[in-house]
N, C-alpha and C positions, 0 to 999 in steps of 0.2 A: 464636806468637811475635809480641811487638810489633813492629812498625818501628823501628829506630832511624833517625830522621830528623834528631834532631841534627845528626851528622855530614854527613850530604848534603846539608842542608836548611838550616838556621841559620847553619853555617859556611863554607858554600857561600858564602852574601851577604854574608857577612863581609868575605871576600876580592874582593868585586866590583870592586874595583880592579884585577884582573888580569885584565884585560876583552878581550885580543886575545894572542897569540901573535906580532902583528908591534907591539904598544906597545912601551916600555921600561919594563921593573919598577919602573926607580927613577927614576920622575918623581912628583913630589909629586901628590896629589888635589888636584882641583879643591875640594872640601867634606871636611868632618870624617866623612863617613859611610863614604869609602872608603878602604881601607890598603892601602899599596904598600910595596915594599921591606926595609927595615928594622922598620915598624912592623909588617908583618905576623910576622914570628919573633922580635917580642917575646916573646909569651908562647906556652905552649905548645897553648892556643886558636888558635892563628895558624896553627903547624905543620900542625891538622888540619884548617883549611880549605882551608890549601894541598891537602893530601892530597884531602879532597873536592871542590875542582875540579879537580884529575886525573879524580878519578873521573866528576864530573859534569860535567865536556866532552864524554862520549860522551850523554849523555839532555838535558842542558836547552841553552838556546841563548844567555840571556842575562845580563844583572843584576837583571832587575829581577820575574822573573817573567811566566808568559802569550808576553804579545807587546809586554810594555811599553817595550823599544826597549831601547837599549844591549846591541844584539846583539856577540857571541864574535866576530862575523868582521867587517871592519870593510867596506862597501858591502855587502852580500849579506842577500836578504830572512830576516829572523831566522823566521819559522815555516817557511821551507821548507828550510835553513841546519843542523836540529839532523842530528846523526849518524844515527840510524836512521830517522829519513824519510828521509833520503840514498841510506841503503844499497838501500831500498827500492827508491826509482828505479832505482838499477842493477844490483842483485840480483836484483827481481820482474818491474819492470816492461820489461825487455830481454827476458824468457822466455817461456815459453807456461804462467804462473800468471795473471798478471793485468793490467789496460788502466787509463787515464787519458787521456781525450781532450781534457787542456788541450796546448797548444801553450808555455806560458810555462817559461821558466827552461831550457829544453833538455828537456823533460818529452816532447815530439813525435820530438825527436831520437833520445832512450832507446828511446822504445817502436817507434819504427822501424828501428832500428840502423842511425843514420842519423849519425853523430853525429861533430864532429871537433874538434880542439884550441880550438876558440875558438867553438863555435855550443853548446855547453851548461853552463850556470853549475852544475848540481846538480855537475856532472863535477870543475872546477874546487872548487867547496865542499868536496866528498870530500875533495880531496886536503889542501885548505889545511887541513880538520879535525885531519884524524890528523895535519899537522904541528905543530897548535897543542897538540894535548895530550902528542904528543913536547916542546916546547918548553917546557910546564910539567913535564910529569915531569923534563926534565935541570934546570930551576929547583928541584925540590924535591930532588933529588939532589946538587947542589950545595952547599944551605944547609944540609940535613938530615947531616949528618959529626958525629962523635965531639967532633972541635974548637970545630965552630962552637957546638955545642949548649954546651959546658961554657963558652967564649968568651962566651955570651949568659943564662948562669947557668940552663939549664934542662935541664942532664943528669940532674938527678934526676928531674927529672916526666916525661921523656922518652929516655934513655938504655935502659933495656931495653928500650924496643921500634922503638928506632933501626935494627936490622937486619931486622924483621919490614915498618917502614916501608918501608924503600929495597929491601926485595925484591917489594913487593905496586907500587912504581914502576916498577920494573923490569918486572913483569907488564905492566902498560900499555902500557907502552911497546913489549915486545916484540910484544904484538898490536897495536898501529899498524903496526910494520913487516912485522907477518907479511900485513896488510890492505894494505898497500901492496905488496908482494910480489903477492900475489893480482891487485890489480887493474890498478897499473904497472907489475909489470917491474922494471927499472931505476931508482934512485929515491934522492936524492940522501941522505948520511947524517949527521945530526950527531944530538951527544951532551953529556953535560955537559959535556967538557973540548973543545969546538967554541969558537972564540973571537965574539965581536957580530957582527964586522966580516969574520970568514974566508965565502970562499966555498965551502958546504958542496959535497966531490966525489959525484961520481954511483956508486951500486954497481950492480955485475949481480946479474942477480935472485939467483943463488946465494948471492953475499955476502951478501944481505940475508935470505935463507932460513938461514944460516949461524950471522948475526949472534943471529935469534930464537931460533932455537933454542939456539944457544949460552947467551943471557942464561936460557931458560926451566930450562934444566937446573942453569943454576948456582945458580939463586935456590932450587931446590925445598926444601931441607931447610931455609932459611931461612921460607917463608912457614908460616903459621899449618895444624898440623893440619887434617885434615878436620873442617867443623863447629867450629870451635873459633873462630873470626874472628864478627867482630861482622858483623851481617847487611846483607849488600851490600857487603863488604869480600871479596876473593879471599880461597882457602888453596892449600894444594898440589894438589888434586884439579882446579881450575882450569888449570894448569899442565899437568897431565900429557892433559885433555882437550883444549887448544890443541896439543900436538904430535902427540897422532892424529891431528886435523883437518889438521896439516901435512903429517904423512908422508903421509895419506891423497891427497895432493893432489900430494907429489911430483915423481911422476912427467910429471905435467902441466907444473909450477914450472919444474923445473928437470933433468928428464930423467934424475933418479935412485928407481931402487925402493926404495920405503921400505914394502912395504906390510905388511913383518914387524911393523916398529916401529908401526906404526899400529894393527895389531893389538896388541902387547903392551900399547901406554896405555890403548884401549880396554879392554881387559880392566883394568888398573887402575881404571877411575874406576867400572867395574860392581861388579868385585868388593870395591871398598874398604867398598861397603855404605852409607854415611851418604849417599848421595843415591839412595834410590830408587828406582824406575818411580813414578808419582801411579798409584792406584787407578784414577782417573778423568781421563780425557784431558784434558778438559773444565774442570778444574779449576786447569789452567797459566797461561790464558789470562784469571782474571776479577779482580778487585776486592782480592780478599784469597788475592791470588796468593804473596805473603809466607809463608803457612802449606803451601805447597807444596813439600814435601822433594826435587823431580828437581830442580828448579832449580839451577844449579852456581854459576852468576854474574847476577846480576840486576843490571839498571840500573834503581835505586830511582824511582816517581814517585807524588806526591801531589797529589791533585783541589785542594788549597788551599797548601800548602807548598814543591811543586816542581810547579807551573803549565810547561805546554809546548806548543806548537801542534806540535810535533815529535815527540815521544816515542809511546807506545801514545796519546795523545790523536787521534794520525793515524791510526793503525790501529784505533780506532773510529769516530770520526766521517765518516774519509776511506769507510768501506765501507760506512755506514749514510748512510739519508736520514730523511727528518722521517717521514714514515708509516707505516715500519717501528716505530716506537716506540710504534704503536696496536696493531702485531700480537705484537711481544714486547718483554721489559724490556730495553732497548740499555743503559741507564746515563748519554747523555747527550740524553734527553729529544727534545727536537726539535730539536736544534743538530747533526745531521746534515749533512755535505758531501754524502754521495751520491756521491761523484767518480769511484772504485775499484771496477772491475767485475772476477770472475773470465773468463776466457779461455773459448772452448770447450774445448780442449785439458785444460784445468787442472778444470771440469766432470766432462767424460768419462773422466776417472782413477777417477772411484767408479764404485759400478752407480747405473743409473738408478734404480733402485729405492731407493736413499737419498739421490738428491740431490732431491727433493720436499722443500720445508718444509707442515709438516704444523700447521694452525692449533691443533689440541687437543694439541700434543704440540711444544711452544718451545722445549724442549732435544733433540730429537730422540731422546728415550727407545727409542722406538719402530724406531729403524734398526736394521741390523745392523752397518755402520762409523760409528760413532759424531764419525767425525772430518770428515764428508760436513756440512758444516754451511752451507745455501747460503739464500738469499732469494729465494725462487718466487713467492711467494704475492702481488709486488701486482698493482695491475690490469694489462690489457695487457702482463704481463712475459715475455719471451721470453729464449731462453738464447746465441741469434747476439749479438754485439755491433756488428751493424750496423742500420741500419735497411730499408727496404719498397724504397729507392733505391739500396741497396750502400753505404750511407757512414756512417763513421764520424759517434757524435749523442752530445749530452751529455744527452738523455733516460736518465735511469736502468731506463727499461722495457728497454731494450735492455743485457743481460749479467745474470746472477745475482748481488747482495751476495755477500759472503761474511763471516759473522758468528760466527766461534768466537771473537773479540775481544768481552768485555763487562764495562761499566764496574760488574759488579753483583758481589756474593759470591754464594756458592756455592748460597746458601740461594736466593738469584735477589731478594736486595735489594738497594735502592739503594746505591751505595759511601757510605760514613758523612760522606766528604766534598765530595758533592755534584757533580751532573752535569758543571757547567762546563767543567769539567779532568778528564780520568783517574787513575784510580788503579793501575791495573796497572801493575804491576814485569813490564819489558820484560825475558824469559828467554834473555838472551845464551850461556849454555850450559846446555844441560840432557844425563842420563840416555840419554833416549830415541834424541838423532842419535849417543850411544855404542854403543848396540847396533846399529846400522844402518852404523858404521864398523866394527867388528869382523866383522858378516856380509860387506860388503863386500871387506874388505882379505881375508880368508877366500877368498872366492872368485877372487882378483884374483891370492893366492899359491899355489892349485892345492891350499888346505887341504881340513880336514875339510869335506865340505858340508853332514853330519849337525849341528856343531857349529854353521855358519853357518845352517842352517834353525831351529834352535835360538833365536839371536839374533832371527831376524827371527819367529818363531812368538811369540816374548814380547813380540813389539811390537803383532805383528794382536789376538792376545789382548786385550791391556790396550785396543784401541781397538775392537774388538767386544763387548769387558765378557763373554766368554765364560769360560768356562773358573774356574780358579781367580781372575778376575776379575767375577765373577757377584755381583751386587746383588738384593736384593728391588726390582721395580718397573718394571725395567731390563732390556728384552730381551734375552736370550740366546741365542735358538733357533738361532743359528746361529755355527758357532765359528770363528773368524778364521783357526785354523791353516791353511797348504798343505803339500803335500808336494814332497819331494825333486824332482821331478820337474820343479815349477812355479820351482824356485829356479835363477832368471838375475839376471844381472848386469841386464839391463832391466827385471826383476821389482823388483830393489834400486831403481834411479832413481825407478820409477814409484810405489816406498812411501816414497821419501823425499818424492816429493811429498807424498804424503798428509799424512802424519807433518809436515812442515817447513816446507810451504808460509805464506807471508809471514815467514818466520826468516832470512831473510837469506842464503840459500846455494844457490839453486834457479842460479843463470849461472853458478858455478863448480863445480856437479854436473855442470850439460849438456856445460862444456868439458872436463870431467874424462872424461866419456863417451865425448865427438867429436861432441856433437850440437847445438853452439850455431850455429856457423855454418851448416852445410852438412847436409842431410839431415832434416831434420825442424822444418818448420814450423808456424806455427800464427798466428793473429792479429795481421794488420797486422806481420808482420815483414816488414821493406825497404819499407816504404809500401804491403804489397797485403794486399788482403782475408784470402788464406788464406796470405797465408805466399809467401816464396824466399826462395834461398840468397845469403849474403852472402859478402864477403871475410872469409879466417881472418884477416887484422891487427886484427877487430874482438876479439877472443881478449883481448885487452888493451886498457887505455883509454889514450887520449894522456895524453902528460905536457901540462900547462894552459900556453896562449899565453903567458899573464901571466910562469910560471915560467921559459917559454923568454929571454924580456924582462929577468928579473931576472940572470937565471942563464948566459948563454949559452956556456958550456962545455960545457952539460948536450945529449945529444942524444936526440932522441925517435923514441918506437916506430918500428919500420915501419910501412911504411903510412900514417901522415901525414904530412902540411909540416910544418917546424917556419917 
């Protein structure tokens, strides 16, 4: 399948005039190059770049491409600013996956759990993000009506798939608030019929757990079949794998069992069939990730066309340095960061026996967990992330890369569009965390465990390439299955790392378990070497100083000032 880049990509810049969530739509452009307001739902070209800066608010950062300024949020630096470098900081980098030893932006704060309403900017970014593409989706909700379209002469180019639109906005929309749920709590709600000037009121977390779900159920039979949507556009299979992810997490949310339900969508988005397991684990994660069938939602990115210091261009470059790209093909040459070390913790989840990188053997053919994909090999590289002194060093000898991220296809060639930029489509839902919420929620409701062994035996499988996952060339002598026996609930955690690590859900697994705060350390948590226990109000992130400033009706978490 080709990309359709159109849509994300062309139309995208199209609309560059809709450059913040705190501008006004309808103030004229400065120049002819940008449309605002009116001129952009002229035509029906307009409507869908609207639609793709909804969608591309979550992967790019700016207008102009790269890093060429006229970033989405208006003060905040545009390449550390996009969504999933975002989430990274406070998904990966709060856990015991992965380290970053700058101090800037609240980067030291994160990785310390240290961190409070006004000393880290990524924290405040998070937030204002998901409200800026809540603020374009109820824009596109708004204009996008039956009326307006026939009002502006374009219900015929665009009337039948007016309600396919406003439910794939709705989609967005409701994972902003399901993301804001997860990570504040309480969180202020506005919608299209919110007025400019109202002060948007504050919901508890249930309302807003409430809210998404309610929107996700009612859009379903609206959005596009499975597979039947143009590619990087949601369907219903999208839809039903966001509310396992929800039920699954319930309990935590908002203090209700949901874990039947989480179980039943999982089992939807496995059994519906058109997405899935990849053959090849390995395969998720490169170049020409687009031809990859587990992927459920992808956030589209192109090395020339959708340019991003944010998007997977972070999650290669940030875990690669220049010398590794003499040892194997990275995809962005020698324009390596280096920055991004795995954890020991995050290590010590495979056998040691597969976390070696092996110089005649660059894809790790040769392992038995195929998903063990670490950077041993340079000089003086050691797996502590500290140095000879006990302290934290932005020497890259110190911590393992971690490179299942590459900028290459499958074949292990260059991406066709060139180093610079990345080309991986960032896999915002896939297949695979479907089976590993079914075994879960399984276990969680005292189900089958044969049924639940079952889910997670087809996950080890496909990542030990064993079994009916057996290639010519491709080790197999050893089969991923475990038995009944070995199936815990800390069994579950410790394969979603494997399986999920840098995907964005590793701090609301731990919390899910009870293992963020209290009880299980690992690197540089609370400012020490190996780890201690923090306060639970870090459970949730403050609502941002700024917000308290604007807003002040609104009140924040416990455990911090407002």
């Amino acid at each position: 399948m080709i990309k359709n880049i159109k849509l994300y990509l062309v139309l995208f810049f199209a609309c560059c005039g809709l450059s913040s969530c705190f501008d006004d739509l309808d103030t004229m452009p400065l120049d002819n190059n940008q449309l605002v307001g009116e001129q952009v739902y002229s035509t029906a070209d307009g409507y869908m770049g609207m639609l793709a800066k909804c969608y591309g608010s979550l992967i790019l950062t700016g207008q102009k491409g790269g890093d060429g300024g006229d970033g989405d949020l208006q003060g905040a630096n545009e390449g550390y600013s996009g969504y999933v470098r975002l989430l990274f900081y406070l998904q990966e980098l709060t856990t015991d996956d992965f380290l970053m030893p700058s101090s800037s932006n609240g980067l030291r704060k994160c990785l310390n759990m240290q961190w409070d309403s006004s000393n880290a900017a990524v924290i405040t970014w998070t937030y204002q993000r998901l409200y800026m593409t809540i603020a374009y989706c109820n824009e596109m909700l708004r204009e996008c009506t039956e009326d307006k379209l026939k009002g502006r002469g374009l219900y015929e180019a665009l009337g039948a798939d007016c309600e396919k639109i406003r439910a794939e906005v709705r989609f967005l929309r409701a994972y902003c608030y399901a993301q804001l749920c997860d990570l504040f709590g309480n969180v202020p709600y506005i919608d299209e019929e919110t007025g400019v000037k109202e002060i948007p009121s504050q919901m508890k977390r249930a309302e807003v757990f409430a809210f998404a779900e309610g929107e996700l159920k009612a859009i379903e039979n609206s959005l596009a079949a499975p597979r039947t949507n143009v590619y990087g556009r949601v369907d219903r299979v999208a839809a039903w794998f966001l509310l396992s992810r929800m039920y699954l997490n319930s309990k935590t949310w908002i203090g209700s069992d949901r874990y039947a339900d989480a179980l039943a969508y999982a089992k939807k988005v496995i059994n519906e069939g058109q997405y899935p397991l990849a053959s090849d684990y390995r395969h998720i994660f490169l170049a020409d990730n687009d031809q990859c069938k587990e992927i459920i939602w992808p956030l589209c990115q192109d090395g020339q066309k959708a340019q991003s210091s944010a998007g997977t261009n972070f999650y290669v470059k940030a875990f690669v340095n220049g010398p590794m790209n003499e040892i194997y093909q990275t995809g962005v040459g020698s324009r390596g960061w280096g920055n991004v070390r795995a954890k020991t913790t995050f290590v010590d989840a495979f056998d040691a026996s597969d976390v070696e990188f092996r110089l005649n053997d660059t894809w790790g053919n040769t392992k038995n967990d195929k998903r063990a994909q670490f950077m041993t090999a340079l000089a003086n590289q050691k797996k502590d992330t500290w140095d000879d002194k006990e302290q934290m060093t932005s020497t890259f000898t110190c911590g393992y890369g971690y490179i299942k991220w590459r900028n290459v296809t499958r074949d292990d060639k260059p991406a066709p569009q060139g180093e610079a930029y990345s080309s991986i489509d960032f896999p915002m839902f896939r297949t695979g965390e479907a089976y590993l919420i079914a075994a879960e929620a399984i276990l969680r409701s005292n189900g089958s465990k044969s049924e639940a062994l079952d889910y997670v035996n087809e996950i080890r499988q496909r990542a030990y390439m064993s079994d009916k996952y057996a290639v010519a060339g491709v080790s197999s002598a050893v089969s991923g299955k475990i038995t009944e026996s070995q199936l815990t609930l800390d069994f579950i955690l410790a394969e979603r790392q494997r399986e999920l690590a840098s995907e964005l859900v590793r701090r609301t697994d731990l919390i899910r378990f009870g293992k963020f705060t209290k009880g299980n350390n690992w690197d540089w948590k609370n400012g020490v070497r190996l780890g201690s226990d923090v306060d639970d109000h870090y459970n949730v992130f403050p609502i941002p100083e700024a917000e308290l400033t604007n807003n002040p009706s609104l009140v924040q978490n416990d455990g911090y000032k407002k």
